[in-house]
C-alpha positions as CSV (number, residue, x, y, z in Angstrom):
1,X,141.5,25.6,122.2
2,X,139.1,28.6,121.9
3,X,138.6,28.4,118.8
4,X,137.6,24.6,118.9
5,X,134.8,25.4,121.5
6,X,133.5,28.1,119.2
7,X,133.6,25.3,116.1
8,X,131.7,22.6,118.6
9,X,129.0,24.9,119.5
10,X,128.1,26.4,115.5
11,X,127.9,23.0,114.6
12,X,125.3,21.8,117.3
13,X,123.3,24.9,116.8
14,X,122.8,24.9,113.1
15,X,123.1,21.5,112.0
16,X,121.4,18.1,112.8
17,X,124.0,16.0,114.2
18,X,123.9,12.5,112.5
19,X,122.8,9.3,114.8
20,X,126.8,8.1,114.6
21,X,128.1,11.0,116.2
22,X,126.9,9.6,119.6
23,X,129.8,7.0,119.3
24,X,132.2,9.5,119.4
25,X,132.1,10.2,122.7
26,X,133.9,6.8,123.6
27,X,136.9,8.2,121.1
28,X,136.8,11.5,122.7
29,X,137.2,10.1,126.3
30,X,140.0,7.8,125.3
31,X,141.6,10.5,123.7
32,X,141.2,12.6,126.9
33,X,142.5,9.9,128.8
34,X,145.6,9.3,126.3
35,X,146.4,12.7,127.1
36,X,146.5,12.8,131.1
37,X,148.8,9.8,130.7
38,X,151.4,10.6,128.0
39,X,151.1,14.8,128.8
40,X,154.0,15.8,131.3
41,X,155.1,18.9,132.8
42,X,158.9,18.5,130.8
43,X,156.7,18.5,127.4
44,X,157.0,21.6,125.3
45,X,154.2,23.7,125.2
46,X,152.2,25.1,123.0
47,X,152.5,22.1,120.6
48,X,150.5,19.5,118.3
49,X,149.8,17.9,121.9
50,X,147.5,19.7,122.8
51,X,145.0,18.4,120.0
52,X,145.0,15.3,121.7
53,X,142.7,16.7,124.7
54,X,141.1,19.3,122.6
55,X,139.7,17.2,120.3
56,X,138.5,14.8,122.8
57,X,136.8,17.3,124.5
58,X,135.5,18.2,121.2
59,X,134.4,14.7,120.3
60,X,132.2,14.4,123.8
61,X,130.3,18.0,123.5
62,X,129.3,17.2,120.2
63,X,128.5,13.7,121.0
64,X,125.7,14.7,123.3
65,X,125.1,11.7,124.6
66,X,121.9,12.1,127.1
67,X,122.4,8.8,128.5
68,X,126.2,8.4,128.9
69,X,127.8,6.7,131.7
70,X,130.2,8.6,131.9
71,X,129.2,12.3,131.5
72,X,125.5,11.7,132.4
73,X,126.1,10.7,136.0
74,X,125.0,13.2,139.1
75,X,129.0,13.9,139.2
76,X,129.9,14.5,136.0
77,X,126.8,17.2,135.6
78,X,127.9,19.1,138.9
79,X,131.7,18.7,137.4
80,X,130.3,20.3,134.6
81,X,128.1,23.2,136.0
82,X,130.7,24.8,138.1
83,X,133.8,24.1,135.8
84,X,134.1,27.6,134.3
85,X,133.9,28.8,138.4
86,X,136.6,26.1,138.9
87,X,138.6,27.1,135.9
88,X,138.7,30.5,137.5
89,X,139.6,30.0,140.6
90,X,142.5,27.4,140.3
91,X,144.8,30.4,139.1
92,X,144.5,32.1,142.8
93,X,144.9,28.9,144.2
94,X,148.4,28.1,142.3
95,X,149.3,31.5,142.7
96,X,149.0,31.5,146.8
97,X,151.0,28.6,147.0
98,X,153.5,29.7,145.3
99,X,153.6,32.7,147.3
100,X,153.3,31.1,150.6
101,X,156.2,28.5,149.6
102,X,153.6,25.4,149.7
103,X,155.2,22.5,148.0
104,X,153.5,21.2,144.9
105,X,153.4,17.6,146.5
106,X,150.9,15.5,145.4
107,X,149.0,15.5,148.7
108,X,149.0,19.5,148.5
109,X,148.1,19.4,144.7
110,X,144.7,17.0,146.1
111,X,144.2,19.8,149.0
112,X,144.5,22.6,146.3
113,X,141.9,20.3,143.7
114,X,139.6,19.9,146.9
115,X,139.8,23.8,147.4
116,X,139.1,24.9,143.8
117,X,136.1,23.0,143.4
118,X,134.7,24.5,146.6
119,X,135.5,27.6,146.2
120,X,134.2,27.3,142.4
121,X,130.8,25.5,143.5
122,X,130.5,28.3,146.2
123,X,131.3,30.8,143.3
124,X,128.7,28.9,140.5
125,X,126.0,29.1,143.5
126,X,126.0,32.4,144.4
127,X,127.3,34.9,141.5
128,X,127.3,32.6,138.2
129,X,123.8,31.4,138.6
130,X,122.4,34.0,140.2
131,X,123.2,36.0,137.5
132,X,122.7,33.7,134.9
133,X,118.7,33.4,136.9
134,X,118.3,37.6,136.0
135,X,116.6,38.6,133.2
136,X,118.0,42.1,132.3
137,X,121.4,43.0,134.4
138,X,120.8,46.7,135.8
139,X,124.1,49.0,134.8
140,X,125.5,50.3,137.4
141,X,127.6,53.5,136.3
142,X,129.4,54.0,139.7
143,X,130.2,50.1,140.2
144,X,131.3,50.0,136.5
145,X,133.5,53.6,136.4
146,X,135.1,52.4,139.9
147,X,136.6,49.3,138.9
148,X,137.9,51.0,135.5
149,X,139.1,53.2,137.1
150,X,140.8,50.9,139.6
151,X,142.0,48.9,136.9
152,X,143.3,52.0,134.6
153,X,144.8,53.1,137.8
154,X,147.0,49.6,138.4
155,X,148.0,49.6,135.1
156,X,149.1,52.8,134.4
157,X,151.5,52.5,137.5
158,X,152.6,49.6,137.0
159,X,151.5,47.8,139.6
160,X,151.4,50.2,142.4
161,X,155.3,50.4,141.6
162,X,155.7,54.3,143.3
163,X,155.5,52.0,146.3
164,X,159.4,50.7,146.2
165,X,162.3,52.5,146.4
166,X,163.7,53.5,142.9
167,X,166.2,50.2,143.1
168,X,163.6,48.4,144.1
169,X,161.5,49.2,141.1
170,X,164.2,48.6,139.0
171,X,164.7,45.6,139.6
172,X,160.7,44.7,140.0
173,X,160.3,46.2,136.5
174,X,163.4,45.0,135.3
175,X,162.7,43.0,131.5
176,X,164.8,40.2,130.6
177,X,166.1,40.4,127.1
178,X,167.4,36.7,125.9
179,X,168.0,37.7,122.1
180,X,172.0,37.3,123.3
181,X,171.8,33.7,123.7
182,X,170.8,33.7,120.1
183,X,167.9,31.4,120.5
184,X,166.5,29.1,118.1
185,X,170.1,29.9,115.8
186,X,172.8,29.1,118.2
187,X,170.7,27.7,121.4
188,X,168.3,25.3,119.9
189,X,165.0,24.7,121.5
190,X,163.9,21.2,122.3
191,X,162.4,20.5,119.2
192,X,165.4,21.4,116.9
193,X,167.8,18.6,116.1
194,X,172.1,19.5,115.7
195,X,171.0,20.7,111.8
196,X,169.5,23.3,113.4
197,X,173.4,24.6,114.0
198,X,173.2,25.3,110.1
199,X,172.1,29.1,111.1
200,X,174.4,29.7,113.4
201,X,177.5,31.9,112.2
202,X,179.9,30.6,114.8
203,X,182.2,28.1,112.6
204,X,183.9,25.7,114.7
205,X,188.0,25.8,114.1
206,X,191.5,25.1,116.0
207,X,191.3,28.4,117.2
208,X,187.9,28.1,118.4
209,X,186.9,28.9,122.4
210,X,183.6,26.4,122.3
211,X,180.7,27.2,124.5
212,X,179.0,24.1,125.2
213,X,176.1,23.0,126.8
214,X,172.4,24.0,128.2
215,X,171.1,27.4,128.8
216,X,173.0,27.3,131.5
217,X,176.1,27.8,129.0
218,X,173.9,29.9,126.6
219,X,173.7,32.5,129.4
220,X,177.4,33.2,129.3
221,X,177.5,34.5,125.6
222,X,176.3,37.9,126.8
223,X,179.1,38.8,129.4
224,X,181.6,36.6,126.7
225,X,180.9,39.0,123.8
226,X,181.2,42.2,126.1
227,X,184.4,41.7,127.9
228,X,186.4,39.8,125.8
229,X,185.1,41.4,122.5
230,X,186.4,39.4,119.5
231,X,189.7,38.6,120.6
232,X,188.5,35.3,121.6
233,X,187.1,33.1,118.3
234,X,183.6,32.1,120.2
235,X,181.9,29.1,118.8
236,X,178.4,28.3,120.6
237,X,176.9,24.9,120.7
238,X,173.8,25.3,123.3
239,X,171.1,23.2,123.5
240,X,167.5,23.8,125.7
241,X,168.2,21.3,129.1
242,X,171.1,19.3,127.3
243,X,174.2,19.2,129.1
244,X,177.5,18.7,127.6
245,X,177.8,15.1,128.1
246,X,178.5,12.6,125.7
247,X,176.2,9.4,125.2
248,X,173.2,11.0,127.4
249,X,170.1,9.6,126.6
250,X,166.8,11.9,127.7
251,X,163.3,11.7,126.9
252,X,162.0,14.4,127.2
253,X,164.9,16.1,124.7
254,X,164.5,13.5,122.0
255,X,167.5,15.3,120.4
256,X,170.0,15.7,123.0
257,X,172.3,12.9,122.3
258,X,172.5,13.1,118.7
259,X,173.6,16.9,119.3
260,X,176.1,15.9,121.6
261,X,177.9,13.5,119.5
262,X,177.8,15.8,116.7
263,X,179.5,18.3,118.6
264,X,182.0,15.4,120.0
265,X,182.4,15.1,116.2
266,X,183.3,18.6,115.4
267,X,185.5,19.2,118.4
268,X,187.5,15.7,117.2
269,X,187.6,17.1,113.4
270,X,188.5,20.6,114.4
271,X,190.3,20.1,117.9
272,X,189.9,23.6,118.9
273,X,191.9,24.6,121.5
274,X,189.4,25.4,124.4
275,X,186.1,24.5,125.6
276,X,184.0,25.6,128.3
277,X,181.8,23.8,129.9
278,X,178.4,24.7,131.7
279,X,175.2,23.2,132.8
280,X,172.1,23.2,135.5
281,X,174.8,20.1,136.4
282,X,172.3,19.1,139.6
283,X,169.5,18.0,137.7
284,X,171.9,15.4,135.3
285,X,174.0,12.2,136.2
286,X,177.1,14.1,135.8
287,X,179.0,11.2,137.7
288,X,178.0,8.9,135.6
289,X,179.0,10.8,132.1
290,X,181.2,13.9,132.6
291,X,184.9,12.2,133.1
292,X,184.5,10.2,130.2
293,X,183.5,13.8,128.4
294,X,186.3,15.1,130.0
295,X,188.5,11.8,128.8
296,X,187.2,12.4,125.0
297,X,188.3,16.5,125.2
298,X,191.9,15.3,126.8
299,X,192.2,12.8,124.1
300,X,191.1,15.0,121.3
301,X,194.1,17.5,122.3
302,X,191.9,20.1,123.7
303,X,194.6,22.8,125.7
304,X,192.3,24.5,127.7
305,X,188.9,22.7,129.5
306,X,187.0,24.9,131.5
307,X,184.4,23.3,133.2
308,X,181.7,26.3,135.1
309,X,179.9,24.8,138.2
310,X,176.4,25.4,139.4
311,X,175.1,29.0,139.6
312,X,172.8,30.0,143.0
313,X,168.9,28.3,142.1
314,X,166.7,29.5,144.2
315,X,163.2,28.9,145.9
316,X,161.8,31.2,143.8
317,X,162.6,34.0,141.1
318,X,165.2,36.3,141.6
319,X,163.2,39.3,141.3
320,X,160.6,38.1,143.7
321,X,163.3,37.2,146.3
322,X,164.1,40.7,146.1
323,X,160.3,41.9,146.1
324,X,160.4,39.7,149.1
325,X,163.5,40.6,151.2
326,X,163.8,44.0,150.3
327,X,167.8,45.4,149.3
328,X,170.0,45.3,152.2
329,X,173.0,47.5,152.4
330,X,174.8,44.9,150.8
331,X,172.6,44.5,148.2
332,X,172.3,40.1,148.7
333,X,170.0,37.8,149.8
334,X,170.3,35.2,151.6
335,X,171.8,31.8,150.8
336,X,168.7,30.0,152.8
337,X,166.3,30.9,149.6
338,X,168.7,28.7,147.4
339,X,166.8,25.4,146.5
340,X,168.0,23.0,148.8
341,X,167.1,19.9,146.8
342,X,169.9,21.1,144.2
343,X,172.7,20.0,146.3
344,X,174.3,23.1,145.1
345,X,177.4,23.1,147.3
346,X,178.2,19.4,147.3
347,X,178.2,19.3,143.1
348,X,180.3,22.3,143.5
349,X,182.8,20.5,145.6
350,X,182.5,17.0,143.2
351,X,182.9,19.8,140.2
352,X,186.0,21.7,141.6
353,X,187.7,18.3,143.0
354,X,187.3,16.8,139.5
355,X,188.4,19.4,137.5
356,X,191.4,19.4,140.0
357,X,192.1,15.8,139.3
358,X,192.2,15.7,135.3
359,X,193.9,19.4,135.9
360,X,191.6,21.4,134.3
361,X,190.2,25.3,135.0
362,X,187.1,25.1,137.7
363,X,185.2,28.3,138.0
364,X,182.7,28.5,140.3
365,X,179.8,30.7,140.5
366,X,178.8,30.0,144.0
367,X,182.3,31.0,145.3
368,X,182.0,34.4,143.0
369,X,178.5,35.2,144.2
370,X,178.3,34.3,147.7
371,X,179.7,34.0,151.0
372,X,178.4,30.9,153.6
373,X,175.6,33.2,154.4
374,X,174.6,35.3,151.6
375,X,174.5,35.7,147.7
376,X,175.1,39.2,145.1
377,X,171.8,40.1,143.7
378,X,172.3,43.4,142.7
379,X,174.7,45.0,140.3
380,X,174.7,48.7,138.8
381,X,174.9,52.3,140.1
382,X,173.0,54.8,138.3
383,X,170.6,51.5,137.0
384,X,170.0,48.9,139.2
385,X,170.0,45.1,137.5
386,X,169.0,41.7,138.9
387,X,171.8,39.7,138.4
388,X,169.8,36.4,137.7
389,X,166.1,36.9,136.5
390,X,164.3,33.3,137.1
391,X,165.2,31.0,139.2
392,X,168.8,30.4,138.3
393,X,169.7,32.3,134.6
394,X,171.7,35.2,134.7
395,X,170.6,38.6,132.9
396,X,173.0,40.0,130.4
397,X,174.2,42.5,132.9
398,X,174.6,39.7,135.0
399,X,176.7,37.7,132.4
400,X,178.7,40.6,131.8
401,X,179.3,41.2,135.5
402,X,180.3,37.4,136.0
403,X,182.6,37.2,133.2
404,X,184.4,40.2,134.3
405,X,184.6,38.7,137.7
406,X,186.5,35.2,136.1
407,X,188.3,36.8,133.4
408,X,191.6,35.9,134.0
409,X,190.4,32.3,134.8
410,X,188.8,32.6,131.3
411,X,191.9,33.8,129.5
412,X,194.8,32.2,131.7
């Protein structure tokens, strides 16, 4: 994206533009338009997408077209004056409603438009322009040594950190390391199909304990490998936002369903004797799809189903609903900063009552992590570790400290 705004500008400044180029700005605004419509916030990103809106953007610059409609208007110049100012200031404006808990509704988005462009107009008026109006910019040594030294200073501690307690900062600067799901090998990203599998070293036999389904599932392979070693013969089949249910159809993972009947295949050609199942199950038509999954392992002579309900997804990160309660003696938070839209306990119940009904193993996370009024969020002594690091995924030490915690569900 850079680098096409550095291309546009060398080629306005140093060679004629030819009389055609004008009609390119028609193109370019159609392809910006394309974009806004077929762009969406499920989309992988970075990706070849992004040309579409970068090289409309491209198209209209180098167009300049002194008497366009569209970009010559009074609205589209002021649009255009204060849209680096805008560009900046949008960043604090997401970033305090996140922190204040303000839902991104599409009235609020409008509110937080409306308040970027005032604040950039405000911003283009009275420090852009004004110094963009100054002929030589006097140094200031102090001004320019204090905020180095301001900056040097946040840095180099981290953010303040000597602030928390040592838990606290921990946890705060706690890294999350997802090399055990084995990404891009065993959990494929959206834009690898089921041949992607061909790298992973996990061979699918009678004697296989499968690990199927999203990230959700992928998260589990780090507590798997450390408590139960290799005395169980794991095979992973994980798959970015695809849930292991058979004959799901998503758009925005293209690749989902062919990867789940190709592991339908294998478990029917290999009929290993367990699989477990996990998912982000509330954001999927599980009702619709998972006892007929469950009907296919039955009839395909699987011995031991395990099926792993929904794990605590909250409001926000983890590690910010940490930074944001403080640690209790208890070392939870509270079950109010789950995301209520998730329906966490009712699919828990549909989960546990299903797995009841076709007899199979139900494990469930919320009944190992919380109590009616609060949730674990803290594991370790001598370290302290976040048990889940976004939203909802667990951290290695967190798989490790789950898996311990199920075992004998695991291995019964």
């Amino acid at each position: 994206e850079m680098l096409a705004g550095g291309l546009v500008y060398i080629a306005s400044v140093r060679y004629k533009m030819p009389e055609w180029i004008k009609h390119c700005e028609v193109y370019g605004i159609v392809l910006i338009v394309v974009a806004v419509v077929i762009l969406h916030s499920n989309g992988y990103w970075p990706s070849y997408s992004a040309l579409a809106p970068v090289l409309g953007a491209s198209m209209v610059i180098l167009a300049n077209k002194q008497n366009s409609l569209f970009t010559s208007n009074r609205i589209a110049q002021w649009v255009g004056k204060i849209s680096y100012s805008v560009y900046l200031w949008h960043w604090p404006v997401i970033v305090a409603m996140k922190h204040y808990d303000i839902e991104f509704s599409a009235i609020n988005i409008f509110f937080g438009v409306i308040v970027s462009f005032a604040l950039g107009d405000i911003s283009y008026r009275t420090i852009e322009n004004t110094l963009r109006k100054r002929v030589k910019l006097q140094f200031n040594i102090v001004l320019f040594s204090s905020t180095l030294a301001l900056c040097l200073f946040v840095m180099f501690t981290k953010g303040v950190s000597f602030r928390f307690s040592d838990t606290l900062k921990q946890v705060v600067e706690y890294r999350m390391d997802n090399s055990p799901w084995r990404p891009d090998i065993c959990f494929l990203n959206p834009d690898q199909d089921y041949s992607a599998f061909s790298k992973c070293q996990d061979k699918m036999t009678e004697k296989s304990f499968v690990v199927w389904g999203d990230s959700h599932a992928a998260h589990l392979m780090p507590g798997l490998k450390s408590v139960f070693g290799n005395s169980l013969n794991i095979t992973q089949r994980t798959a970015s936002l695809c849930p292991p249910i058979i004959g799901l159809q998503k758009d925005d993972r293209p690749y989902c369903k062919d990867i789940n009947d190709m592991v339908a295949k294998e478990i029917s050609d290999n009929k290993p004797t367990t699989v477990l199942m996990s998912a982000l199950w509330p954001v999927y038509p599980m009702r619709d799809y998972l006892p007929e999954t469950i009907k296919f392992l039955k009839d395909n002579k699987v011995k031991n189903i395990i099926i792993v309900g929904p794990f605590p997804v909250w409001k926000k990160t983890m590690i910010d609903t940490i930074e944001d309660m403080g640690i209790n003696s208890g070392r939870t938070v509270p079950w109010s900063m789950t995301d209520e839209t998730r329906n966490l306990r009712d699919n828990d119940k549909y989960l546990r009552e299903l797995a009841k009904e076709h007899s199979l193993t139900y494990i469930s996370p919320l009944e190992t992590m919380c109590t009616e009024s609060y949730c674990k969020a803290i594991i370790g002594n001598r370290i302290a570790y976040p048990i889940q690091y976004d939203n909802a995924h667990l951290t290695p030490e967190g798989s490790g400290w789950f898996i311990e915690e199920v075992k004998k569900q695991i291995s019964k």
